[in-house]
C-alpha positions in Angstrom: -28.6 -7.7 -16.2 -30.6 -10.8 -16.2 -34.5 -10.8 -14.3 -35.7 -13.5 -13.2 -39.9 -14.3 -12.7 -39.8 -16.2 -9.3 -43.4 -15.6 -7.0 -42.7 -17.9 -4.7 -43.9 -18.1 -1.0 -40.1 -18.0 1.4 -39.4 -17.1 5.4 -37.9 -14.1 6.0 -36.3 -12.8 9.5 -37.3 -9.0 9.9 -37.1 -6.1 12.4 -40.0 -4.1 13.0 -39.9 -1.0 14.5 -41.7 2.5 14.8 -40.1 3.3 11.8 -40.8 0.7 9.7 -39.8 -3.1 8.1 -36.4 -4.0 7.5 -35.5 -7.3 6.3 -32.6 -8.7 7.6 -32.5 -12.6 6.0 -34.7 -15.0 3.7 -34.6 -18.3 2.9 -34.9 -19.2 -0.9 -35.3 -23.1 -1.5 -32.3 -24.4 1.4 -30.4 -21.4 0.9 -29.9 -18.8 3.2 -29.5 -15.2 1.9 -28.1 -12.2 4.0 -29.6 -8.9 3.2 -26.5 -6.8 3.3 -28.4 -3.5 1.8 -32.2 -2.4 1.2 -32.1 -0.4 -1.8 -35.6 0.6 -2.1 -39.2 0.2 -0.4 -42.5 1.2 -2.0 -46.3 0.1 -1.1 -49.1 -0.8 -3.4 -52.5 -2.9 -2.4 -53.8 -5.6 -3.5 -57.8 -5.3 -3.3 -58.2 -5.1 0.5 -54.6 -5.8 1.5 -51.6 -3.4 1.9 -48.0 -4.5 0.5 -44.8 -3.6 0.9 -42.2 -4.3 -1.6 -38.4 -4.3 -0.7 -35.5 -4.4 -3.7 -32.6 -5.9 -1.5 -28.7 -6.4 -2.3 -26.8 -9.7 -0.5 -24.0 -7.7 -2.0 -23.9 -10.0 -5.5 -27.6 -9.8 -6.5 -31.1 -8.0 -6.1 -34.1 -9.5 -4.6 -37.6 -8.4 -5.0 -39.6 -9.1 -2.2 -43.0 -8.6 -1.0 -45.0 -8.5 2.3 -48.9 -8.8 2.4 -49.5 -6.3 5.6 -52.7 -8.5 6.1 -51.6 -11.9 5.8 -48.1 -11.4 7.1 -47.5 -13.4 4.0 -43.3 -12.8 2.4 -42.8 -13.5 -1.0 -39.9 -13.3 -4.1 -41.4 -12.0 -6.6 -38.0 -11.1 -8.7 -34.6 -11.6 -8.8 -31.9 -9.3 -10.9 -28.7 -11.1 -11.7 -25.5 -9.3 -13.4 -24.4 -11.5 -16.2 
């Protein structure tokens, strides 16, 4: 499995509910990627800020991504390829 270093700012369309985030779409540069499973969530801070971190599946790769609870900021921090 390859990883890929990415930390780049991108969009993402998400649902919140009582229950939580769930990311449903991102872009990355022009590309458009569904999130067809969320495979794992886990929080962490950064100084004053709370983050959530999502590892999500478009059904060929993983994403890493991150929200800053106090920005409302997304970002992809990772990307794990097969190959």
């Amino acid at each position: 499995m390859k990883i890929s270093e990415v930390n780049e700012k991108i969009k993402v369309a998400a649902v919140f509910d009582g229950d939580g985030v769930f990311p449903r779409w991102f872009f990355w540069g022009k590309r458009k990627r569904a999130v067809t499973k969320v495979e794992h969530v886990w929080r962490s801070r950064e100084g004053e800020a709370p983050l959530l971190f999502f590892a999500v599946s478009d059904g060929c790769n993983v994403y890493e991504l991150r929200l800053n609870q106090k920005t409302l900021e997304w970002r992809l921090e990772k990307v794990y390829m097969e190959g």
